[in-house]
C-alpha positions in Angstrom: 0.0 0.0 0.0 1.3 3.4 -0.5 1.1 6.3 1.9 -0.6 10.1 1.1 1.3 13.0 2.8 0.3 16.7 2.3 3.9 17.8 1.6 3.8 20.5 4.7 3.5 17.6 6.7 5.4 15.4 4.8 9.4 16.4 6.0 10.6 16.7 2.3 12.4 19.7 1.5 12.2 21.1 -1.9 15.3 20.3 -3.1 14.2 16.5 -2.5 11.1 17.7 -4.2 12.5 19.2 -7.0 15.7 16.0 -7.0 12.8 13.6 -7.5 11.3 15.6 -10.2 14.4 15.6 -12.1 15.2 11.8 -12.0 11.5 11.2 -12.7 10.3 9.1 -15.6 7.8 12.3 -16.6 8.4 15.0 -14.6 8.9 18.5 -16.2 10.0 22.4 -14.7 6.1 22.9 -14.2 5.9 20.4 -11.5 9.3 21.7 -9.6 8.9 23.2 -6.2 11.2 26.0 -7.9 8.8 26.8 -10.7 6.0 26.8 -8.4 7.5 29.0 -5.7 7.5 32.0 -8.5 3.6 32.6 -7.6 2.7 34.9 -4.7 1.4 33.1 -2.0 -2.4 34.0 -1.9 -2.8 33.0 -5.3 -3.1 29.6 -4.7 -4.0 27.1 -2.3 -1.6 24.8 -2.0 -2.1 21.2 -1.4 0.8 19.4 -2.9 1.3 15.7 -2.2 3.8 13.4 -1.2 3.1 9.6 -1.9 4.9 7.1 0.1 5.8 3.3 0.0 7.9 1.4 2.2 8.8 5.0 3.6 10.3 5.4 0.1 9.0 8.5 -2.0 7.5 6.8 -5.2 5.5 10.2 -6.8 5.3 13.6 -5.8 1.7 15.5 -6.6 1.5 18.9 -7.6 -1.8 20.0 -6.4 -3.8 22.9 -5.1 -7.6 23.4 -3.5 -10.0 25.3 -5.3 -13.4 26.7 -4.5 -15.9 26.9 -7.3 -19.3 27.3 -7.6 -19.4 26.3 -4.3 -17.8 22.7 -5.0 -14.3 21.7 -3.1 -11.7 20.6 -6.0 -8.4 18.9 -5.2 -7.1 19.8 -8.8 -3.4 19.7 -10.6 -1.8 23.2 -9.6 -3.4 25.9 -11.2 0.0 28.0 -11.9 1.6 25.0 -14.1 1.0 23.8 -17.2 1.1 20.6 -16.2 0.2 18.6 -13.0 -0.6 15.1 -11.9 1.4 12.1 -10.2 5.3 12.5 -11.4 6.6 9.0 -10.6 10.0 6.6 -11.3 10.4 4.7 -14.8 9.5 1.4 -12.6 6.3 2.4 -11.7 4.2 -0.9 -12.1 0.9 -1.5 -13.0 -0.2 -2.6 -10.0 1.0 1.0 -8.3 -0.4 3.0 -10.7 -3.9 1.8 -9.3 -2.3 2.2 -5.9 -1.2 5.7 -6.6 -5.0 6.6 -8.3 -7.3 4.5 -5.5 -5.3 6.8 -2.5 -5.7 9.6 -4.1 -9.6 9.2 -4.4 -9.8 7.9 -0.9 -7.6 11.5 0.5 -9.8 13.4 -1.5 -13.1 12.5 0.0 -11.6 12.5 3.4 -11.0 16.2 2.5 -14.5 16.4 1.6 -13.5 17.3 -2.2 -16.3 17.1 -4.2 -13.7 16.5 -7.2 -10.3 15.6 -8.0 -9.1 17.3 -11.8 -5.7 16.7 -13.2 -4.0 17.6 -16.5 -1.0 14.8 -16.5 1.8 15.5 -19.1 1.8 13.9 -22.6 2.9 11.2 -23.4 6.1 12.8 -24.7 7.6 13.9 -21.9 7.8 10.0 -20.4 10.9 8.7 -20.5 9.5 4.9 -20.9 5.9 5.7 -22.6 3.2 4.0 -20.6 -0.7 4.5 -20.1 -0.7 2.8 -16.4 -2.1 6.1 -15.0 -4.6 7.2 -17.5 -5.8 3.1 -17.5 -6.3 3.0 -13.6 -7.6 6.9 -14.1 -10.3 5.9 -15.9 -11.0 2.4 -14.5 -11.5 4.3 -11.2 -13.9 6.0 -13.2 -12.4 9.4 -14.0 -14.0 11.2 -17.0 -12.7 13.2 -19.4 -12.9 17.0 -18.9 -11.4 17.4 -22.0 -8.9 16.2 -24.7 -7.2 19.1 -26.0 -4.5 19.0 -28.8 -0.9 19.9 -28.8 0.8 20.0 -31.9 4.3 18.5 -31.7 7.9 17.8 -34.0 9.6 15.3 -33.9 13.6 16.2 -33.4 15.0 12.7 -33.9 15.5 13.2 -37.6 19.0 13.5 -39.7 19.7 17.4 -39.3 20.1 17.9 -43.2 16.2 15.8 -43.4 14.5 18.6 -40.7 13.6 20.9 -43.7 12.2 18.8 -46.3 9.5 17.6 -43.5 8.3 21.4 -43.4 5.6 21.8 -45.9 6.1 23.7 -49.5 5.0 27.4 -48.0 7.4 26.9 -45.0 10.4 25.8 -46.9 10.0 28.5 -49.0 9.5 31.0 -46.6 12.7 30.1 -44.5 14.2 30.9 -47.6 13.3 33.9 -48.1 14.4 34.5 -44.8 17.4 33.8 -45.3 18.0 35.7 -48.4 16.7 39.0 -46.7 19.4 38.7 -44.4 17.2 37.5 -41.2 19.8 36.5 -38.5 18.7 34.6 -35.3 20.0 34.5 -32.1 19.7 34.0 -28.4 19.4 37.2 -26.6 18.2 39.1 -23.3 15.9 41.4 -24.8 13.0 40.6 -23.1 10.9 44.0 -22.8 11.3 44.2 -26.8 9.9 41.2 -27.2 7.2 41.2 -24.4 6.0 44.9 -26.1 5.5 43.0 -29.5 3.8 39.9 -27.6 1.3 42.3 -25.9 0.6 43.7 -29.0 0.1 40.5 -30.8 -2.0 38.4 -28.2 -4.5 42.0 -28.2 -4.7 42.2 -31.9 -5.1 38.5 -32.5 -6.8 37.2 -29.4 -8.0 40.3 -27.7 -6.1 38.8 -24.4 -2.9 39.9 -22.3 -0.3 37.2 -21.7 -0.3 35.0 -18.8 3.0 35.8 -17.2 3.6 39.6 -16.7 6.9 40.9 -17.9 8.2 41.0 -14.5 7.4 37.1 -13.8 9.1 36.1 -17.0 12.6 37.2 -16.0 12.1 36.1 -12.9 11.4 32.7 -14.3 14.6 33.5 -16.3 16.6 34.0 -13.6 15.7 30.9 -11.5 16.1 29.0 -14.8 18.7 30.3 -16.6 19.9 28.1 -18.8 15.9 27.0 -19.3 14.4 29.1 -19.8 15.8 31.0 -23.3 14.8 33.6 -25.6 15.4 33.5 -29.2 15.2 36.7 -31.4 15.1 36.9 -35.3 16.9 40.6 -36.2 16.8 42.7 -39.2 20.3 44.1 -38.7 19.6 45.3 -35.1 16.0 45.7 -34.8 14.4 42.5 -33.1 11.3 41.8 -35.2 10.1 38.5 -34.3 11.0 36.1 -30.4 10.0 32.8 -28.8 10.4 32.1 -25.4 11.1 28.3 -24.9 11.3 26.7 -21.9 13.0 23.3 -21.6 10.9 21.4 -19.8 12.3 18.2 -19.5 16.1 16.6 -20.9 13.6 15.5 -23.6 10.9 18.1 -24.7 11.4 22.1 -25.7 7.5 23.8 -25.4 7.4 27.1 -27.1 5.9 29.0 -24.5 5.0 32.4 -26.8 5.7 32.8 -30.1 5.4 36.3 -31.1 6.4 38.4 -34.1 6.2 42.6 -35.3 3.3 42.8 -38.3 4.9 45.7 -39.5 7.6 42.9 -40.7 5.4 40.8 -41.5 6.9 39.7 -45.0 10.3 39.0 -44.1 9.0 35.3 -42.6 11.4 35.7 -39.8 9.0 33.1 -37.7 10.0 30.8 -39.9 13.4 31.0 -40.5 13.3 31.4 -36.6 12.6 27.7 -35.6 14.5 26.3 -38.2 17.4 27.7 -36.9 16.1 27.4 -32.7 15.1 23.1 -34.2 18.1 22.6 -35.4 19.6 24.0 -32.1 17.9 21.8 -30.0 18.8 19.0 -32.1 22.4 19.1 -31.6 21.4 19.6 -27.4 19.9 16.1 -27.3 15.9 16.9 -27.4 13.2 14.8 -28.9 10.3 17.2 -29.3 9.5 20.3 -29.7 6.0 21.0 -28.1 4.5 23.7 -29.9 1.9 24.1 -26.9 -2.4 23.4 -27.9 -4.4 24.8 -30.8 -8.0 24.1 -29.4 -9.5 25.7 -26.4 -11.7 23.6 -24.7 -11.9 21.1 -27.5 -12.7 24.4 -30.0 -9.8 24.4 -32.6 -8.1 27.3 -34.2 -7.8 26.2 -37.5 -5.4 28.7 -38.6 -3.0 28.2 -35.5 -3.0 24.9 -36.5 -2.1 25.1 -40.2 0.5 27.1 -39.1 2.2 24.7 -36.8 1.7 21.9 -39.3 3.8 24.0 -41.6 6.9 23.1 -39.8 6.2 18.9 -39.5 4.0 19.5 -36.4 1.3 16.4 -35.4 -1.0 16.4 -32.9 -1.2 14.6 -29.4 -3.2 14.8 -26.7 -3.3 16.9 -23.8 -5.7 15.3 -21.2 -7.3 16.9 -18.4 -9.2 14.4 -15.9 -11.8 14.9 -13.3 -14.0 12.8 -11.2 -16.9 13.5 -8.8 -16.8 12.2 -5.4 
């Protein structure tokens, strides 16, 4: 049997948090005590987990308690994008029901009237394995929703990355390059941040979810991480990504962001390309390009555009069950 701690009464320290995270089978930044700390403290209700066998840590559950509508939810933690059980590449079957059945049973001595969790895909395991989404829903979790992320493959010959682009792309990275675009790594975060406020209002009438203040912060506490790449027109920075590596094995494109007034110098392009074949040569798999539907509503266009560069789609599941 394994054993349910609320981590502020569990003894582990962050760093032991944040140790097992890192030699997990599928755990990612978003699920670090580190990352999580960046949030002010009344913005969430923290209710992180520690799960226990044989006094022996086997997963560690980001979690927090939310009130709405009047309902009590035990639910992955709000400020990640990312939650669930992280656990060893040894998990068995047989713990993966052990992990989900405790979990029910802590939850209703809470008094939760649901648990809700968005595991990672499948791409960030290091061995790929269903065991938690099979005991999730034999324990009779639903689907809140399945939500699509579009995702490249990395582990392709370098000289072979381009020709799985589609016709538009290819030829837009080479137009790119002909009008001089140069990309590189660089700290120029309120530049960037300017032309993603502008963007996000123009295209989705929305701010973005980190302030400008919370991203350097986030750079700072992950600096080699968390990285921004620029596409320049001599000096002038006219299109960024932010990237953060989430795991040894998966990049996500956090926000993608680029100056209309530049619009046809297809420095987007040109600037994965260059930040893909980058990662390559670091070791990473995939490069998560984040969702294109919203609650199960696609955006057609977004995802056109990140099929352009070889992107395919796999889920993002979020789960839920009512107690």
């Amino acid at each position: 049997m394994v054993e349910i701690i609320p981590l502020k009464n569990s003894l582990c320290t962050q760093d032991e948090w944040d140790s097992f995270v890192e030699t997990s089978d599928n755990g990612t930044m978003f699920h670090k005590r580190l990352f999580l700390s960046y949030h002010p403290e009344n913005r969430f209700e923290d209710s992180s987990l520690v799960i226990k066998k044989d006094n022996k840590i086997i997963s560690v559950f980001p979690a927090v308690l939310l009130n709405r509508d009047g309902k009590k939810i035990l639910s992955s933690h709000g400020g990640a994008s990312y939650g669930g059980f992280v656990y060893k590449h040894n998990l068995n079957f047989r713990e993966a029901f052990d992990l989900v059945e405790s979990l029910v049973d802590y939850a209703k001595n809470l008094k939760c009237d649901r648990i809700q969790l968005t595991p990672p895909p499948m791409i960030y395991q290091t061995k790929y394995s269903n065991y938690i989404d099979f005991a999730l829903v034999k324990n009779e979790f639903n689907y809140l929703k399945r939500d699509v992320s579009s995702v490249v493959q990395l582990d392709i010959p370098r000289d072979e990355l381009l020709s799985t682009y589609r016709a538009e792309a290819r030829t837009a990275v080479k137009k790119a390059i002909k009008q001089n675009i140069e990309i590189a790594e660089c700290e120029r975060f309120e530049e960037y941040y300017e032309i993603l406020k502008k963007n996000l209002k123009m295209r989705h009438n929305v701010n973005p979810t980190h302030s400008l203040d919370e991203i350097i912060k986030l750079k700072r506490m992950f600096p080699g991480k968390i990285r921004l790449w620029g596409a320049f027109l001599g000096e002038k920075l006219i299109a960024g990504v932010c990237n953060f590596s989430a795991n040894p094995k998966v990049v996500l494109a956090f926000y993608i962001s680029h100056d209309e007034d530049y619009q046809e110098y297809r420095a987007v392009n040109l600037l994965f390309y260059e930040i893909m074949k980058r990662y390559q040569e670091e070791g990473f798999r995939f490069l998560d390009f984040g969702i294109f539907t919203v609650n199960m509503e696609p955006n057609w266009g977004l995802g056109r555009f990140k099929e352009n560069f070889g992107a395919r789609g796999i889920f993002r599941d979020t789960f839920y069950k009512d107690l």
